[in-house]
N, CA, C and O atoms as a CHARMM CRD file, in Angstrom:
* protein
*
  260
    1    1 UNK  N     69.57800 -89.18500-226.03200 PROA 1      0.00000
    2    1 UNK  CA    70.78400 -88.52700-226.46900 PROA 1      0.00000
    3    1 UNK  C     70.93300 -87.19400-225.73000 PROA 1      0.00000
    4    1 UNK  O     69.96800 -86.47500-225.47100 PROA 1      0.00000
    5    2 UNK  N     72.50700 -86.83800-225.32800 PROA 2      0.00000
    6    2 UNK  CA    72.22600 -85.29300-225.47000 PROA 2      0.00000
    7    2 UNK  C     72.58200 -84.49500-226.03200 PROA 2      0.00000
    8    2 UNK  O     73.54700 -84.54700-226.79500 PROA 2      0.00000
    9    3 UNK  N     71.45500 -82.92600-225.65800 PROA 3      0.00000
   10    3 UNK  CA    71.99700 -81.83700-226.50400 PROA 3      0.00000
   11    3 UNK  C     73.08800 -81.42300-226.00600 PROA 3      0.00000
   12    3 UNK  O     73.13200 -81.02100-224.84300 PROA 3      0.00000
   13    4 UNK  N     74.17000 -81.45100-226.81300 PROA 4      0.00000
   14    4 UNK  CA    75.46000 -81.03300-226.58600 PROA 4      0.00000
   15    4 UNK  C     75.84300 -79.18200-227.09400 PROA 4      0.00000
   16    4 UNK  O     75.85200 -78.85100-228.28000 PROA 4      0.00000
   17    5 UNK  N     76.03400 -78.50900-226.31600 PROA 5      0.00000
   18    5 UNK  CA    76.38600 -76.73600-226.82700 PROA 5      0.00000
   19    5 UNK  C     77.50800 -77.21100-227.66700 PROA 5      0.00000
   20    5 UNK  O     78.06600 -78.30400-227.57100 PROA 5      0.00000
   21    6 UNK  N     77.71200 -76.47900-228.31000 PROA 6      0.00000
   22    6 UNK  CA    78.76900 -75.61100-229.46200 PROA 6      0.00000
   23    6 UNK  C     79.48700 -74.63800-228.43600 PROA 6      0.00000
   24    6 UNK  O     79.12000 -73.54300-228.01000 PROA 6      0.00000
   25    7 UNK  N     80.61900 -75.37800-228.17700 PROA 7      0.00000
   26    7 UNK  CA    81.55400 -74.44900-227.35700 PROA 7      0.00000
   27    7 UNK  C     82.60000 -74.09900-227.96700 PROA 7      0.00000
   28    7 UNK  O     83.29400 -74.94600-228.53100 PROA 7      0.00000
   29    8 UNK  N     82.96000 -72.60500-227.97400 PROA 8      0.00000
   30    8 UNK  CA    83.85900 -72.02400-229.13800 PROA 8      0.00000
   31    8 UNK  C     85.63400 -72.29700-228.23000 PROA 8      0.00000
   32    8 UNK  O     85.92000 -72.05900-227.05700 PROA 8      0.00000
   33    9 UNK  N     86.39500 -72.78700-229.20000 PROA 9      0.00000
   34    9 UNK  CA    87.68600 -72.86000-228.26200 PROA 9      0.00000
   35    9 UNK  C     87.98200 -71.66700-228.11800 PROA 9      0.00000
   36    9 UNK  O     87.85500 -70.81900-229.00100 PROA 9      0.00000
   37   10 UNK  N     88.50200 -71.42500-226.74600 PROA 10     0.00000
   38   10 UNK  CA    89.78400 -70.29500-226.40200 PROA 10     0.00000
   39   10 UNK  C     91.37400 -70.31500-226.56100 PROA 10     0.00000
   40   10 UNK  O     92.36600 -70.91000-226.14100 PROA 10     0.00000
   41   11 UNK  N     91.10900 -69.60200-227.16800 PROA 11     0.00000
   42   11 UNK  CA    93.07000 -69.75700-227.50100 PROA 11     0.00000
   43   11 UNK  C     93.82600 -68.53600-226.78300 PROA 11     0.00000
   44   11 UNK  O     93.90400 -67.32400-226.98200 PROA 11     0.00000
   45   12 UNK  N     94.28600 -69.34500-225.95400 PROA 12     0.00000
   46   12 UNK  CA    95.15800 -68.15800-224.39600 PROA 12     0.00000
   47   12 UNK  C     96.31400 -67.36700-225.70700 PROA 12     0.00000
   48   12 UNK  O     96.68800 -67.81200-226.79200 PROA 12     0.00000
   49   13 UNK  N     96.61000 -66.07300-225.01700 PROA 13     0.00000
   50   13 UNK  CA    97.47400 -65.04600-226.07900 PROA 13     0.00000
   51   13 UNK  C     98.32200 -64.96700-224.47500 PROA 13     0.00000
   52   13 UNK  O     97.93900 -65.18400-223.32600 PROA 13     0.00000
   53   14 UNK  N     99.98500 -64.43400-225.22900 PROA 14     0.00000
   54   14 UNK  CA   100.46700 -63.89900-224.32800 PROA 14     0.00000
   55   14 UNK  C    100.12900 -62.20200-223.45300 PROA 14     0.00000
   56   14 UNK  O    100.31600 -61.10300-223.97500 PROA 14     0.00000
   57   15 UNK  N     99.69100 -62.41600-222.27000 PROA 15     0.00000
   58   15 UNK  CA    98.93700 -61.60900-221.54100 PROA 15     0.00000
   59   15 UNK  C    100.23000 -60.61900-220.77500 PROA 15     0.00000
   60   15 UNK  O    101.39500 -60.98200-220.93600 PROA 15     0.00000
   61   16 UNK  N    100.05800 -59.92200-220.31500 PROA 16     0.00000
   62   16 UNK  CA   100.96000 -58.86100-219.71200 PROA 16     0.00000
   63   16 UNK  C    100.53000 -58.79200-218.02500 PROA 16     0.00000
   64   16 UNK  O     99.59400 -58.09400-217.63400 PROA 16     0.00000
   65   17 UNK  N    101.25700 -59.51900-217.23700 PROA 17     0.00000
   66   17 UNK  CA   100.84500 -59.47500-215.59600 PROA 17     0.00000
   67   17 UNK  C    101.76900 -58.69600-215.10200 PROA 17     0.00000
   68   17 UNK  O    102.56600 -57.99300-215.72300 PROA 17     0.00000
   69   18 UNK  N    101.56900 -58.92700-213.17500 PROA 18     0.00000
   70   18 UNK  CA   102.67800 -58.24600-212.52300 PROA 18     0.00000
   71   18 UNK  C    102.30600 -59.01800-211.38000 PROA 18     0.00000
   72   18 UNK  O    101.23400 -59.19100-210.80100 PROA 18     0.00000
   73   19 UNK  N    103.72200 -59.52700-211.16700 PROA 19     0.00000
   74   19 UNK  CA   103.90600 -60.61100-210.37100 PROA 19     0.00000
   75   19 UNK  C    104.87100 -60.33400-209.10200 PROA 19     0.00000
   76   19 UNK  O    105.95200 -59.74500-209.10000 PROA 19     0.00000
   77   20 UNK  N    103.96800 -61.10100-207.70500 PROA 20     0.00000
   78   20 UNK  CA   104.28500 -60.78300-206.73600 PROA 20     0.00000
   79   20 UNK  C    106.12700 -61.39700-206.11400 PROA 20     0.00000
   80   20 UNK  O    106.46700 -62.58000-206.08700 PROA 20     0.00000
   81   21 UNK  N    106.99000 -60.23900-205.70400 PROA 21     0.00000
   82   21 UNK  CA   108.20200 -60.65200-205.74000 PROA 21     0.00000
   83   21 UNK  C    108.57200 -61.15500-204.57200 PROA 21     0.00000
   84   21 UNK  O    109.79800 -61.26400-204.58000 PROA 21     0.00000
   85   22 UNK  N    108.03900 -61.57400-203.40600 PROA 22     0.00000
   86   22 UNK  CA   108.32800 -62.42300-202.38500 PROA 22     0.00000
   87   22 UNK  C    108.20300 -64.14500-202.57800 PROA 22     0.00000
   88   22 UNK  O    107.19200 -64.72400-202.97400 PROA 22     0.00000
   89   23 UNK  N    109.33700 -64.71100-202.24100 PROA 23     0.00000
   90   23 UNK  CA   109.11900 -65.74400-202.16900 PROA 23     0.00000
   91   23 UNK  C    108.14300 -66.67800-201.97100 PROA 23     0.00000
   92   23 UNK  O    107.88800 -67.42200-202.91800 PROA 23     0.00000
   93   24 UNK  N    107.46600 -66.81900-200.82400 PROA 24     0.00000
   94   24 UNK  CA   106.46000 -67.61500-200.04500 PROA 24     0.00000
   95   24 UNK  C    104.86500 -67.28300-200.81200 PROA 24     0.00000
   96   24 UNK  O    103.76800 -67.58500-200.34100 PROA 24     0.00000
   97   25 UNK  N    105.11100 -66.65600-201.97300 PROA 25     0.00000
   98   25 UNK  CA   103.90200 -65.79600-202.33900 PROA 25     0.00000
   99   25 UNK  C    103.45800 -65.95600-203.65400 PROA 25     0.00000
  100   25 UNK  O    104.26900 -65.39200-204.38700 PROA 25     0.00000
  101   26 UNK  N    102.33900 -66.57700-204.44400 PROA 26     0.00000
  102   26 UNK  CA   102.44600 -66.98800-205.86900 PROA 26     0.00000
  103   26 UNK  C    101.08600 -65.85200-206.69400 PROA 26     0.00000
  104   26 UNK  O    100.33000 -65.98000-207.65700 PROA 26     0.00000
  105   27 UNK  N    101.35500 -64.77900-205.66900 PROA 27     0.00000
  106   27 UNK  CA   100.33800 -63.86100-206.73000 PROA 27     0.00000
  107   27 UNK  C    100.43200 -63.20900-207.84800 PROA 27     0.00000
  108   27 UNK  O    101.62100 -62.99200-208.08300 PROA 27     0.00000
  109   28 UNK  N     99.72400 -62.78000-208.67200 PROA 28     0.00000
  110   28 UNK  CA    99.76600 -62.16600-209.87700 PROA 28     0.00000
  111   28 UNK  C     98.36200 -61.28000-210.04700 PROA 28     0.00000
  112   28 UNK  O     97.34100 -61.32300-209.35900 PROA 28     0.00000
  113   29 UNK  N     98.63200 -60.58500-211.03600 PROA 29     0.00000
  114   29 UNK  CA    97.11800 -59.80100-211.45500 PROA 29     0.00000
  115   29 UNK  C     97.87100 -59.22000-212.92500 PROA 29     0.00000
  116   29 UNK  O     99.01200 -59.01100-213.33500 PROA 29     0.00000
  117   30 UNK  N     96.49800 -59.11000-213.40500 PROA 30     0.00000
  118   30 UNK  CA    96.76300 -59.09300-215.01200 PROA 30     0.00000
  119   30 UNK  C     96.77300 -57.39000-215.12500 PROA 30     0.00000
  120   30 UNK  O     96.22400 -56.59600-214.36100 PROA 30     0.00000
  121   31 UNK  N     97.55000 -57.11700-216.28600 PROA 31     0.00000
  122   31 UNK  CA    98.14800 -55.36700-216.31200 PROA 31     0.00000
  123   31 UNK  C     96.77700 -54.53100-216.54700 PROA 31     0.00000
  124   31 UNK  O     96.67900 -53.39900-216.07400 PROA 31     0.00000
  125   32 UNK  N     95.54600 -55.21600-217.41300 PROA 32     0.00000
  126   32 UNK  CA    94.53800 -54.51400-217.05400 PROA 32     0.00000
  127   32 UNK  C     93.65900 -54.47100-216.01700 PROA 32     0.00000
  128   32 UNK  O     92.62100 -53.81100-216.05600 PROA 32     0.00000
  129   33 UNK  N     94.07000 -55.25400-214.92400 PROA 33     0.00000
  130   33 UNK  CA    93.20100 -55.26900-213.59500 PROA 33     0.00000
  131   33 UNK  C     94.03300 -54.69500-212.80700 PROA 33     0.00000
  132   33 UNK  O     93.82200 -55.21600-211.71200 PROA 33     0.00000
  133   34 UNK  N     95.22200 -53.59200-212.65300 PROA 34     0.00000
  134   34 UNK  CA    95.57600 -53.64500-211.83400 PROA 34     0.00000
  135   34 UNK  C     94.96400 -52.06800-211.44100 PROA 34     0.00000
  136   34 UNK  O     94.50800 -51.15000-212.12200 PROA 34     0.00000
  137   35 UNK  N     95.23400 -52.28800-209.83200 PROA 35     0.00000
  138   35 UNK  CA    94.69800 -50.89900-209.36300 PROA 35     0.00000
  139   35 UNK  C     95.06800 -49.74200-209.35800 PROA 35     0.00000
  140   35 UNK  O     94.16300 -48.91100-209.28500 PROA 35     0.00000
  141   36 UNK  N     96.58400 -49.19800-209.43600 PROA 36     0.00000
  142   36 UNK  CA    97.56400 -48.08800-209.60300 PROA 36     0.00000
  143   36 UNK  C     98.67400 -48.33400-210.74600 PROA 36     0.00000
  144   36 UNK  O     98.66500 -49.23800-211.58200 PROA 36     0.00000
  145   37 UNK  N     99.74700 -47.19100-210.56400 PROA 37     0.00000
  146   37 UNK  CA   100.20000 -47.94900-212.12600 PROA 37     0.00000
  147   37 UNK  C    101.68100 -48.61300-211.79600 PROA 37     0.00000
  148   37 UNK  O    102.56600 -48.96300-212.57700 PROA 37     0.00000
  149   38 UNK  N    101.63900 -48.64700-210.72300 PROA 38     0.00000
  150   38 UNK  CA   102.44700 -49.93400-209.71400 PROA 38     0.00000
  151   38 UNK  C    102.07700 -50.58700-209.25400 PROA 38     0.00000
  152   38 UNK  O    101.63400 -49.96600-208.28800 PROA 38     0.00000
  153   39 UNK  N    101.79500 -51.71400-209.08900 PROA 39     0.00000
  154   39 UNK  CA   100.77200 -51.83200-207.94300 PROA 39     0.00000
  155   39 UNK  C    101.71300 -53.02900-206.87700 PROA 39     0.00000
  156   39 UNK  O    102.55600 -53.90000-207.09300 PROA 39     0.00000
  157   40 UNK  N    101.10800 -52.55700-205.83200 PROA 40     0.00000
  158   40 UNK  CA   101.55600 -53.75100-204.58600 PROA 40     0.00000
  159   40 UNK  C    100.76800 -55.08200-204.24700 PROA 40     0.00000
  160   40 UNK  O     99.55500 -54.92300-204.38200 PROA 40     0.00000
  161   41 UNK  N    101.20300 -56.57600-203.77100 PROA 41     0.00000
  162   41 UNK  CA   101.18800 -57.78700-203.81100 PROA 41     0.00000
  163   41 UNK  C     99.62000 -57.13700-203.08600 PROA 41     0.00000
  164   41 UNK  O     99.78400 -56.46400-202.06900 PROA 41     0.00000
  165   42 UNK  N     98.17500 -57.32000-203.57100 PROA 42     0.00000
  166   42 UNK  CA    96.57900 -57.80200-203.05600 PROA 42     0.00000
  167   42 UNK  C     96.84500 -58.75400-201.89800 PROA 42     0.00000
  168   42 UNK  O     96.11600 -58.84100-200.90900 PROA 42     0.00000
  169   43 UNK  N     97.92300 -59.44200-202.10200 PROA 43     0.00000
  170   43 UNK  CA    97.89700 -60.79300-200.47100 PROA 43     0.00000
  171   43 UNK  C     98.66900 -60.49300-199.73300 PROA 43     0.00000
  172   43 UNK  O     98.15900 -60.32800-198.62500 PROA 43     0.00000
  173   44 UNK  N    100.02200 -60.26600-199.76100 PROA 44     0.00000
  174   44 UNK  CA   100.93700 -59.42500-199.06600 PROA 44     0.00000
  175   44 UNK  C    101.44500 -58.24800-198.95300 PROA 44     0.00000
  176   44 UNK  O    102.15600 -57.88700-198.01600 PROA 44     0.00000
  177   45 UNK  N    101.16300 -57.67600-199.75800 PROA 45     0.00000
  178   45 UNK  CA   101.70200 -56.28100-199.86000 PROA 45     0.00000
  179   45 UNK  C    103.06900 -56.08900-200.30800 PROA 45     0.00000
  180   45 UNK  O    103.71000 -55.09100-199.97900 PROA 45     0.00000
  181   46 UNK  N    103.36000 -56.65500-200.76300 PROA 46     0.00000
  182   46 UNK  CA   105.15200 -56.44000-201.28300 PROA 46     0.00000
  183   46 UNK  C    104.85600 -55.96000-202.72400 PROA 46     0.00000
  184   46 UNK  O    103.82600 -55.83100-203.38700 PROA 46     0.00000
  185   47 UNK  N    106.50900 -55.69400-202.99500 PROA 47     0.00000
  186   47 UNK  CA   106.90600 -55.52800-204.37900 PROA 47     0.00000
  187   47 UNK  C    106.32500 -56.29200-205.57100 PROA 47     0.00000
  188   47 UNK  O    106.43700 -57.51400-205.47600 PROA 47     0.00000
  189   48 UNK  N    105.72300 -55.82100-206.68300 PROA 48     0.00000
  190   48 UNK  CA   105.24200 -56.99800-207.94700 PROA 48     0.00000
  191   48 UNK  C    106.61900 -55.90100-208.83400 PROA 48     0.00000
  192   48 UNK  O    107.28800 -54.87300-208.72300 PROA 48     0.00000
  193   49 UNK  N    106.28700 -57.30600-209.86900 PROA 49     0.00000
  194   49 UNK  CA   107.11400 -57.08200-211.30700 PROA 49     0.00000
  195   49 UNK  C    106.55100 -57.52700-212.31300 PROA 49     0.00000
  196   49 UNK  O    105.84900 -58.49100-212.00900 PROA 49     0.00000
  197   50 UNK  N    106.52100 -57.27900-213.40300 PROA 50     0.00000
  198   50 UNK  CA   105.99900 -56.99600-215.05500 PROA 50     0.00000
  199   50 UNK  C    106.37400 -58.49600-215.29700 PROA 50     0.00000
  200   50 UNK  O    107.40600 -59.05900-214.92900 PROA 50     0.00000
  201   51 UNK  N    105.17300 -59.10000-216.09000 PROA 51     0.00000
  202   51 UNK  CA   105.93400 -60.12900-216.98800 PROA 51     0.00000
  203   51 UNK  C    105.23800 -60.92300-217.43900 PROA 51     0.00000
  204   51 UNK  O    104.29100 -60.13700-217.40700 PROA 51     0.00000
  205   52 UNK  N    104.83300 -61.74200-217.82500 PROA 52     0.00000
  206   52 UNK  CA   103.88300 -62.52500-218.77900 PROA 52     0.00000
  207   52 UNK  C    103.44900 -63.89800-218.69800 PROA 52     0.00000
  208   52 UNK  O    104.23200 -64.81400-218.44800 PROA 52     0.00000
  209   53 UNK  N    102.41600 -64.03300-218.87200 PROA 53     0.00000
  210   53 UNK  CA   101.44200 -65.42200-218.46000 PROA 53     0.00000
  211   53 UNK  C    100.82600 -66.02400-220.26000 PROA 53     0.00000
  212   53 UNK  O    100.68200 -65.14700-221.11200 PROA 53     0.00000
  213   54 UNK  N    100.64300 -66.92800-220.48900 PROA 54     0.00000
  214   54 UNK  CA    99.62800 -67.38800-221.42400 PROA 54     0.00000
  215   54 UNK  C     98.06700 -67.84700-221.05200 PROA 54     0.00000
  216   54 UNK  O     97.46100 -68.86300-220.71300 PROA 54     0.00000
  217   55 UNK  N     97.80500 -66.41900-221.33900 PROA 55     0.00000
  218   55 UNK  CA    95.99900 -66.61300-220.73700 PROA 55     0.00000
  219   55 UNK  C     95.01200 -66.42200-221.56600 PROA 55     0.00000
  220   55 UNK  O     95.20700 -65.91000-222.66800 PROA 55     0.00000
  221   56 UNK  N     93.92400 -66.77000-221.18900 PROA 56     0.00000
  222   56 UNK  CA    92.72200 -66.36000-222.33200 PROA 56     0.00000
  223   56 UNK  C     92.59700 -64.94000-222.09400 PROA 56     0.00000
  224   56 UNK  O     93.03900 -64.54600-221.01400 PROA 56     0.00000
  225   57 UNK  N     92.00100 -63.94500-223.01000 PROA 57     0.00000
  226   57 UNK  CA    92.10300 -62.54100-223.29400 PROA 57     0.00000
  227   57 UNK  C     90.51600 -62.42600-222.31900 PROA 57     0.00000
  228   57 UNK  O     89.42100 -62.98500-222.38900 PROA 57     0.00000
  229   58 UNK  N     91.13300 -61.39200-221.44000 PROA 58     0.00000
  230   58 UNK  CA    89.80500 -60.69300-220.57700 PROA 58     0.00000
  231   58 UNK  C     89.63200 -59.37300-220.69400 PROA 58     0.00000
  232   58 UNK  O     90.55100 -58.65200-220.30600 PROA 58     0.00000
  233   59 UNK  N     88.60100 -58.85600-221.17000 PROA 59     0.00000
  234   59 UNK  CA    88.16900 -57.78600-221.40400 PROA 59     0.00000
  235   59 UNK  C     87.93900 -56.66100-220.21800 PROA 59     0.00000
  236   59 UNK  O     86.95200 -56.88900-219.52000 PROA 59     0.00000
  237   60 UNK  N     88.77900 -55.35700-219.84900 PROA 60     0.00000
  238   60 UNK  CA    88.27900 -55.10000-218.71500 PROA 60     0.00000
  239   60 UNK  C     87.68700 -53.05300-218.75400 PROA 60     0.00000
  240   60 UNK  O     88.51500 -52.17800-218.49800 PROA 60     0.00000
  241   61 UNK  N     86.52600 -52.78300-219.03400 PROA 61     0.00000
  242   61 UNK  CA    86.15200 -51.70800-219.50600 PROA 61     0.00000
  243   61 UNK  C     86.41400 -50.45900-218.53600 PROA 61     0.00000
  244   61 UNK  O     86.22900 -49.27300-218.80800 PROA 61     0.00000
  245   62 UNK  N     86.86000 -50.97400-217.41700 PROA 62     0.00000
  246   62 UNK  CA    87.19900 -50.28800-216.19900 PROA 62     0.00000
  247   62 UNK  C     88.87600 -49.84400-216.00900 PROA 62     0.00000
  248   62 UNK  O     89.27100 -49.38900-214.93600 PROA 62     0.00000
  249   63 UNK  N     89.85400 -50.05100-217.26400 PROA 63     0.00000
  250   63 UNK  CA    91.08600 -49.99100-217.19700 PROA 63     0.00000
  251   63 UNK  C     91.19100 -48.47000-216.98700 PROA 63     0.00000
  252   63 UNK  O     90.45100 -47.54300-217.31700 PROA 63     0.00000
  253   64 UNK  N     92.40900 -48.53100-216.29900 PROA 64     0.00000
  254   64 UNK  CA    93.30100 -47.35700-216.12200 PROA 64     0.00000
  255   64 UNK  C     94.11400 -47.24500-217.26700 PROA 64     0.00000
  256   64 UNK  O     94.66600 -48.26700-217.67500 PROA 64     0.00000
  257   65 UNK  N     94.29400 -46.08900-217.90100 PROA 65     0.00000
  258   65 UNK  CA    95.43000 -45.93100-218.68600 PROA 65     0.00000
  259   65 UNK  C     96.08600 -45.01300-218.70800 PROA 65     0.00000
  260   65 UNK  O     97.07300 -44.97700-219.44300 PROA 65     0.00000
């Protein structure tokens, strides 16, 4: 038989991102990872915008506020 873990479900919450505004481009980063308090596209460098994902909750002790 096997030992099977006890895996606790995650239940994704609505999360707060900022999302990259060029077309050709599907990046995002979550509002507590981001690096400035604008921040520009990590892959392209363009414009991001505010807006929301359903994700599991990540803890990040390193936030800017």
């Amino acid at each position: 038989m096997y030992n099977r873990k006890n895996v606790e479900e995650v239940i994704p919450e609505e999360t707060k991102v900022w999302e990259c505004t060029a077309d050709d481009c599907n990046a995002w980063v979550r509002d507590n990872f981001k690096s400035t308090e604008t921040p520009s596209c990590p892959l392209c460098s363009s414009d991001m915008t505010e807006g929301t994902k359903m994700l599991q909750a990540i803890n990040n002790p390193r936030r800017i506020d």
